[in-house]
C-alpha positions in Angstrom: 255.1 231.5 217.5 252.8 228.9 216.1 253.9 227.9 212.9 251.9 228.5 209.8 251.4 226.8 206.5 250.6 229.0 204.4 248.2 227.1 202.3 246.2 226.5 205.6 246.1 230.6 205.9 244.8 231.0 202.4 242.1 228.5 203.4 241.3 230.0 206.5 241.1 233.8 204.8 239.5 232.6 201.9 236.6 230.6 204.2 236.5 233.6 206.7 236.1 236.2 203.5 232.8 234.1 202.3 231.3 233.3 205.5 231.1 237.1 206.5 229.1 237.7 203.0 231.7 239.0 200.3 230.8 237.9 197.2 234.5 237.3 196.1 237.7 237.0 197.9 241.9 236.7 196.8 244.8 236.3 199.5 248.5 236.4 198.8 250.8 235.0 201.5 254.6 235.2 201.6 257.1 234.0 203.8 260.3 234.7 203.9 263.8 234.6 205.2 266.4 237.4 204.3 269.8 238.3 204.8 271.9 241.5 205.1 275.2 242.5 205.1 276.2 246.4 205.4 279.4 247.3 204.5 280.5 250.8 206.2 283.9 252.8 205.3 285.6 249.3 203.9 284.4 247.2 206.9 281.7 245.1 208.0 278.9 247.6 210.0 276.1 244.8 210.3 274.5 241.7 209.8 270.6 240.9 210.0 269.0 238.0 209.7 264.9 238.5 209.3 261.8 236.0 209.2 259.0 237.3 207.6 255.5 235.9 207.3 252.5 238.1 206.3 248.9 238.6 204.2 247.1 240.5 202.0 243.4 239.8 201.8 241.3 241.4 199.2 237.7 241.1 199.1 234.8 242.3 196.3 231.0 243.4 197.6 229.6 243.9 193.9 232.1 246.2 192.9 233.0 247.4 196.3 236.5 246.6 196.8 238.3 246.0 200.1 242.3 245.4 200.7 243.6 244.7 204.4 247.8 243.3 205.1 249.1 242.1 208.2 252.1 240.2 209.8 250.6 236.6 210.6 252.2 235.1 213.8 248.9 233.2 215.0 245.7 232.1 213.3 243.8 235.2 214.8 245.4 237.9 213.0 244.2 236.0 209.7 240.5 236.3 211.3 241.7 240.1 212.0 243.2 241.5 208.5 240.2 239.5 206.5 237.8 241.5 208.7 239.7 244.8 207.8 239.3 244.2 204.4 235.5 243.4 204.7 235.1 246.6 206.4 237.0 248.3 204.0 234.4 247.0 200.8 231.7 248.2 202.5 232.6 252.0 203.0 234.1 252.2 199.8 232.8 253.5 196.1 232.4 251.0 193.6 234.5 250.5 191.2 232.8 250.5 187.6 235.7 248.2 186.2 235.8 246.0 188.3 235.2 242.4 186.6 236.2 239.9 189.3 239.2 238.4 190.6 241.0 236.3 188.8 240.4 232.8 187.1 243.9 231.7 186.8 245.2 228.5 184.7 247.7 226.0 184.1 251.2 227.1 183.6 252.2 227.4 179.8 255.9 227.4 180.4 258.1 225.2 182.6 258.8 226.1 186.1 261.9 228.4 185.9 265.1 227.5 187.5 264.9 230.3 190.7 265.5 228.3 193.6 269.0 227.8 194.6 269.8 225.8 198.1 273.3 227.1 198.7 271.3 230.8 198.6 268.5 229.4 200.7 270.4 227.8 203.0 273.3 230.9 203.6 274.8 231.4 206.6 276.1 235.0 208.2 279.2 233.9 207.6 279.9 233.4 204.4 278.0 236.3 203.7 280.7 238.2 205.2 283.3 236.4 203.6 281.0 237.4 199.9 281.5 241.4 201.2 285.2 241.0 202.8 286.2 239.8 199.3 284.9 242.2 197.7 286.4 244.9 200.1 289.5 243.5 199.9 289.8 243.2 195.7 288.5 247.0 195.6 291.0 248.6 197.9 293.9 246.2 196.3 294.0 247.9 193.0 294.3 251.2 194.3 293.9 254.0 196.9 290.2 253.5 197.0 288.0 253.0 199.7 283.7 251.5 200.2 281.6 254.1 201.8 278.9 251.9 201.5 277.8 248.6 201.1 274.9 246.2 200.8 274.3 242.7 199.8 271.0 240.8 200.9 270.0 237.5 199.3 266.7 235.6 200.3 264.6 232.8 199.6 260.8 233.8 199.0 257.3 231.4 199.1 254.6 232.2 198.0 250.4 231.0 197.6 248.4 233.0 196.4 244.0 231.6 196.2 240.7 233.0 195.5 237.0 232.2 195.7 237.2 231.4 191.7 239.2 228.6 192.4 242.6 229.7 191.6 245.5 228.3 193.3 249.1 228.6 193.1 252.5 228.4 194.4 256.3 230.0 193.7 259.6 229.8 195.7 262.8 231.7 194.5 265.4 233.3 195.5 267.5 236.2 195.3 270.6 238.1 195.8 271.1 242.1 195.6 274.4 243.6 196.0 274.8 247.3 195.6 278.3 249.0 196.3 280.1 252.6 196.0 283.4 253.4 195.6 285.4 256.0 196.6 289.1 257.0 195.9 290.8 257.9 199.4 293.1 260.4 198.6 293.6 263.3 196.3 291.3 264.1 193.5 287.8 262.8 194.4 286.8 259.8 192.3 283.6 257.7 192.5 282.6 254.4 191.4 279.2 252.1 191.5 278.4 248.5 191.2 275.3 246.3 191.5 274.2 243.1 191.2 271.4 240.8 190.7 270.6 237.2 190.2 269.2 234.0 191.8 272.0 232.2 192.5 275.5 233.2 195.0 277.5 233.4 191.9 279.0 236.8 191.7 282.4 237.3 190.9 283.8 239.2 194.1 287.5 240.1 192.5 285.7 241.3 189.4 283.3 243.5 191.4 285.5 244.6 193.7 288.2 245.3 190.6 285.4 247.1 188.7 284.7 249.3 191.5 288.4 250.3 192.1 288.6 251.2 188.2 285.8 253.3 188.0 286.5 255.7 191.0 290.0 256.3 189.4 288.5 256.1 186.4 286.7 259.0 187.7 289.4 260.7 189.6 291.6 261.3 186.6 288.2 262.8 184.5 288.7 266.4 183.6 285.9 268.9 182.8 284.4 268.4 179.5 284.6 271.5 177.2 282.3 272.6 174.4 279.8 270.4 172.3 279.9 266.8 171.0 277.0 264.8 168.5 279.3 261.9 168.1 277.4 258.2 168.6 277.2 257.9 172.5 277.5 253.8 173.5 275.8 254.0 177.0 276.6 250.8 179.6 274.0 248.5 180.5 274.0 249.6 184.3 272.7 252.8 183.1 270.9 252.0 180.3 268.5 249.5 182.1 267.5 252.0 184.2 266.5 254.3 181.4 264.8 251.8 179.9 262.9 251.0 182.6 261.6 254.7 182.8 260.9 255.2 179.4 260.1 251.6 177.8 258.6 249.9 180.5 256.4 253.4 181.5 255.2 253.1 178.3 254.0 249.1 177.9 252.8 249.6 181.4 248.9 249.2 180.6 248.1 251.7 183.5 249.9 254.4 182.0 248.3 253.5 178.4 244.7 253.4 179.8 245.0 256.8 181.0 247.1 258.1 178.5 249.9 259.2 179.6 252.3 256.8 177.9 253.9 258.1 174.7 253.0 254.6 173.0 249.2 255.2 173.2 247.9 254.4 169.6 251.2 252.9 168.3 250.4 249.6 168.4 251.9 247.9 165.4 253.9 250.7 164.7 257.9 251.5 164.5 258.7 252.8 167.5 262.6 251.7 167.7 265.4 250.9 165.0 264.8 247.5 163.5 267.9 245.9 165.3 266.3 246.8 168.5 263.8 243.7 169.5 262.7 243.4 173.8 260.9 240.2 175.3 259.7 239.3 178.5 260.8 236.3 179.2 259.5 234.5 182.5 261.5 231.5 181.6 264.9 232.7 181.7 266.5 232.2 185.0 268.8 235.1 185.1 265.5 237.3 186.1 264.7 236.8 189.7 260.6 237.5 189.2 260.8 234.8 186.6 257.5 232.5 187.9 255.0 230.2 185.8 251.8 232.2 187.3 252.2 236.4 188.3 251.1 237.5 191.8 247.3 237.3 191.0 247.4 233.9 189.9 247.6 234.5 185.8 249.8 232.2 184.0 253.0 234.0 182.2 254.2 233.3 178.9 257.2 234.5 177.0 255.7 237.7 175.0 257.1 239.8 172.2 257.0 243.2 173.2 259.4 245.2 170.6 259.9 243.1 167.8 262.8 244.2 165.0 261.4 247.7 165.9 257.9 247.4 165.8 255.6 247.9 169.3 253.9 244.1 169.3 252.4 244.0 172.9 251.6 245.9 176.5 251.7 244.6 180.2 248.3 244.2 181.8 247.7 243.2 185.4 243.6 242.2 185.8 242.7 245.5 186.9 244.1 247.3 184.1 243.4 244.5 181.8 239.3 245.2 182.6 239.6 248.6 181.8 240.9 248.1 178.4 238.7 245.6 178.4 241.4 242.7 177.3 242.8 239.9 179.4 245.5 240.3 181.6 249.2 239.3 180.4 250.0 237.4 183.8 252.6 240.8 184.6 250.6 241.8 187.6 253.2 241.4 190.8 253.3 242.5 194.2 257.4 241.3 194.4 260.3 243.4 194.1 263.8 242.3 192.2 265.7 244.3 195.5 264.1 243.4 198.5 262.1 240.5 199.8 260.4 242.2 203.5 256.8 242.7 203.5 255.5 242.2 200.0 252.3 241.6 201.3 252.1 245.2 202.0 252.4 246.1 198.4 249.7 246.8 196.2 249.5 244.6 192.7 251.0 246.9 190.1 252.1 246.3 186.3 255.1 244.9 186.3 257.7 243.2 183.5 258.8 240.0 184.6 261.6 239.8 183.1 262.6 242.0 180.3 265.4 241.0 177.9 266.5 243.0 174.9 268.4 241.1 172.7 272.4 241.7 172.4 274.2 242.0 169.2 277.2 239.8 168.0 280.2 242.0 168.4 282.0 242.5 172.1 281.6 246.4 173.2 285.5 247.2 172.4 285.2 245.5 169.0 281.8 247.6 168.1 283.3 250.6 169.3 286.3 250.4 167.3 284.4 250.6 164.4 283.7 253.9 164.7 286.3 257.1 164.2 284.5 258.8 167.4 282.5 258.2 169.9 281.4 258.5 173.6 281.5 255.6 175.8 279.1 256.9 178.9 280.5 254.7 181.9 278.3 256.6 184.7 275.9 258.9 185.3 274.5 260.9 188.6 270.8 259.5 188.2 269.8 257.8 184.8 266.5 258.6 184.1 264.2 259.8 181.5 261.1 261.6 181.4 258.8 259.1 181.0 255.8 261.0 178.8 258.4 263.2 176.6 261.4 261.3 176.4 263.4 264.3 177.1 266.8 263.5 178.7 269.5 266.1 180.8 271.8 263.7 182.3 274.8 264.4 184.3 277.8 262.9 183.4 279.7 261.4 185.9 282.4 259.7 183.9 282.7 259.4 179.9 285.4 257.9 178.2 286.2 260.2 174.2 286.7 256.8 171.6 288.9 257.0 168.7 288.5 254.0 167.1 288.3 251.9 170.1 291.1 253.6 172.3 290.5 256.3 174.7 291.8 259.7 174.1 290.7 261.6 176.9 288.2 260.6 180.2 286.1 263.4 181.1 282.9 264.4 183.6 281.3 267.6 184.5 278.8 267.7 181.1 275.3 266.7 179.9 274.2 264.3 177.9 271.3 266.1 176.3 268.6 264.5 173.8 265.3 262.6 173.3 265.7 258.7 174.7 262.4 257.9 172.7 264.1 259.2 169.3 267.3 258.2 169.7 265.6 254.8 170.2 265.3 255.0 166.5 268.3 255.8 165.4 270.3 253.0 167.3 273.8 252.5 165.6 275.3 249.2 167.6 274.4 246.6 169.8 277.2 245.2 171.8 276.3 241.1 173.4 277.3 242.6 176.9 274.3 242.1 178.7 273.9 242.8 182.3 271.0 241.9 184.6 269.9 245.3 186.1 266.5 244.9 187.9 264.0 243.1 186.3 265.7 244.3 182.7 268.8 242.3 180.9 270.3 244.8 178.9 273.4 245.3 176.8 275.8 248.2 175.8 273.9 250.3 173.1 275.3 252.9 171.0 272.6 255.9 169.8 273.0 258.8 167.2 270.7 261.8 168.4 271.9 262.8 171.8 274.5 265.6 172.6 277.2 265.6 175.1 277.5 269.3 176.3 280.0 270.8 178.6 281.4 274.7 179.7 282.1 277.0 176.6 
């Protein structure tokens, strides 16, 4: 294989693009190295090592718009994917909102801290030392087994051009670990863990510790009976993720153009309790898409999104951004916080590049001892909400009955019924827990509003 630089491919693209007659041109390379290990029934299954190098070309004829990837192992198959996307503007419709590619900038915040050597420079080995430890902390505690395994890390490059001018650069990289747990014997218990940063700095006894705890945590649940409307304190691994289909459906400018986002015309307005405030914050390097420019080029910046309650800004890519007829927020990424395999094959979409909402002062045991009842909700079977009502019908996996801070009784089998987007406003505690989950940092949140329901 001939090695490639990949500023020389965006050159080459970008020249090619121009010469054939399109009137604009953008290419995003990537290359990358990746690693997996796949844990199987408490053991190591596999381990892959992958080298990835690849191209997305898009071009512009007027408003016709063309889009051609490919794997790149030789000069010619740059020739071959611009062509594709040449061919592709000029059978297609054009596309009234189109306004051009974009014109990019200087950075506005400093290069985030998302390059770590030890990660970049991992070996097979000590990977499987990362998942044996792990393995080995988990079944240690108890009678509990791993049906399943994964933890991939990889470093990422990226250059991204276009015919305006525009031209920049990013490197990171990342590590993904996603486990179950299951108890071995007796009553059927199950338990879940993930993780997420830039850096080889998980904690394998606490992981593997965690995950023994929550299948018996699970095991010993019984069937929740009747009706509860106590405050419900949700854990950040679950709550990310329903904030992420809530929240971040509704600030995504795509959704708000054609409204279908529950936000649309609240701009300015209350749309969470006052102690509730979210940012996304490209220069924090917990979040592995933090970058000083988004995957078209745009600079990022560190933008307000809740604040104390109140809706302050949406995420536009260019595309949407010329709709609305506004300029783009620099949140337009082809990247992905759990995998790092060909992302030139993925579309630009609205994306948050980090997004952090702030903790509270108080430690989750201390905020829930403040209260004479509650629900602590340590897992659920799929934790999302719908994303244009709000509605939520969750099934509880485990849940823990609070008395003032002590647990009275662990139970599953129940929903936990409500409306995410109300109970948004009626937030009663913020623990300073927070969790990387994704491209969201969230802590443990306690909500009035929702209703845990189980058999007569």
């Amino acid at each position: 294989m001939v090695e490639l630089y990949l500023n020389d491919v965006v050159e080459k693209a970008l020249r090619k693009a121009l010469l054939e007659g399109a009137e604009q041109a953008e290419v995003f390379t990537v290359k990358s190295r990746t690693l997996s290990l796949y844990i199987e029934d408490s053991k190591v299954k596999n381990l892959e090592e992958k080298f990835d190098v690849g191209i997305s070309v898009r071009v512009a004829d007027g408003k016709k718009l063309g889009e051609a990837s490919s794997t790149i192992a030789s000069p010619e198959q740059v020739d071959v994917c611009t062509d594709s996307a040449i061919k592709a503007a000029r059978v297609s419709e054009p596309d009234a909102f189109f306004q051009g590619f974009g014109l990019g900038g200087e950075a506005v915040i400093s290069r985030p801290h998302v390059w770590d050597e030890e990660v970049a420079n991992l070996d097979t080995k000590k990977l499987s030392s990362k998942g044996v430890e792990i393995v080995d902390a988990c079944i240690g505690v108890g009678d509990v087994k791993i049906p399943r395994g994964l933890i991939r890390t990889a470093s990422i490059e990226t250059e991204i051009g276009n015919s305006n001018g525009m031209s920049t650069t990013h490197r990171s990289t990342m590590v993904y670990l996603h486990f179950t747990s299951m108890t071995s014997s007796g009553v059927a218990g199950e338990g879940e863990e993930s993780f997420f940063s830039t850096k080889l700095d998980m904690d394998t006894s606490a992981i593997g510790t965690s995950l023994a705890q929550g299948a018996m945590n699970s095991a010993r649940a019984v069937t929740f009976k009747g009706r509860s409307e106590v405050p419900v304190f949700i854990q950040a691994a679950s709550l990310a993720e329903m904030f992420k289909t809530s929240v971040g459906f509704s600030i995504d400018s795509e959704n708000v153009n054609r409204m279908r986002s529950a936000w649309v015309g609240k701009m300015g307005n209350e749309v969470a309790s006052p102690s509730i405030s979210i940012v996304d914050d490209p220069t924090d390097p917990r979040g592995i898409l933090c970058t000083t420019h988004d995957d078209e080029g745009t600079p990022t910046c560190k933008r307000n999104i809740v604040e104390d309650g109140v809706l302050k800004s949406i995420l536009f890519d260019g595309y949407n951004a010329s709709m609305a007829g506004v300029r783009s927020t620099g949140n337009g990424l082809r990247r992905t916080e759990r995998d790092s395999q060909s992302l030139y094959q993925l579309p630009v979409h609205v994306s948050p590049i980090n997004m952090v909402v702030q903790p509270g002062s108080k430690d989750r045991d201390e905020l829930i001892s403040t209260f004479d009842r509650a629900v602590l909700i340590e897992r659920f079977a799929w934790p999302q909400v719908n994303p244009i009502t709000g509605a939520i019908g969750l099934e509880v996996r485990c849940a823990h009955i609070m008395e003032r801070g002590e647990i009275v009784e662990t139970v599953k089998h129940a929903l936990l019924t409500g409306n995410f987007y109300e109970s948004l406003k009626k937030v009663v505690g913020i623990a300073n827990d927070q969790k990387v989950q994704g491209s969201w940092i969230v802590p443990t949140i306690g909500f009035d509003g929702m209703e845990l329901v189980g058999n007569p």
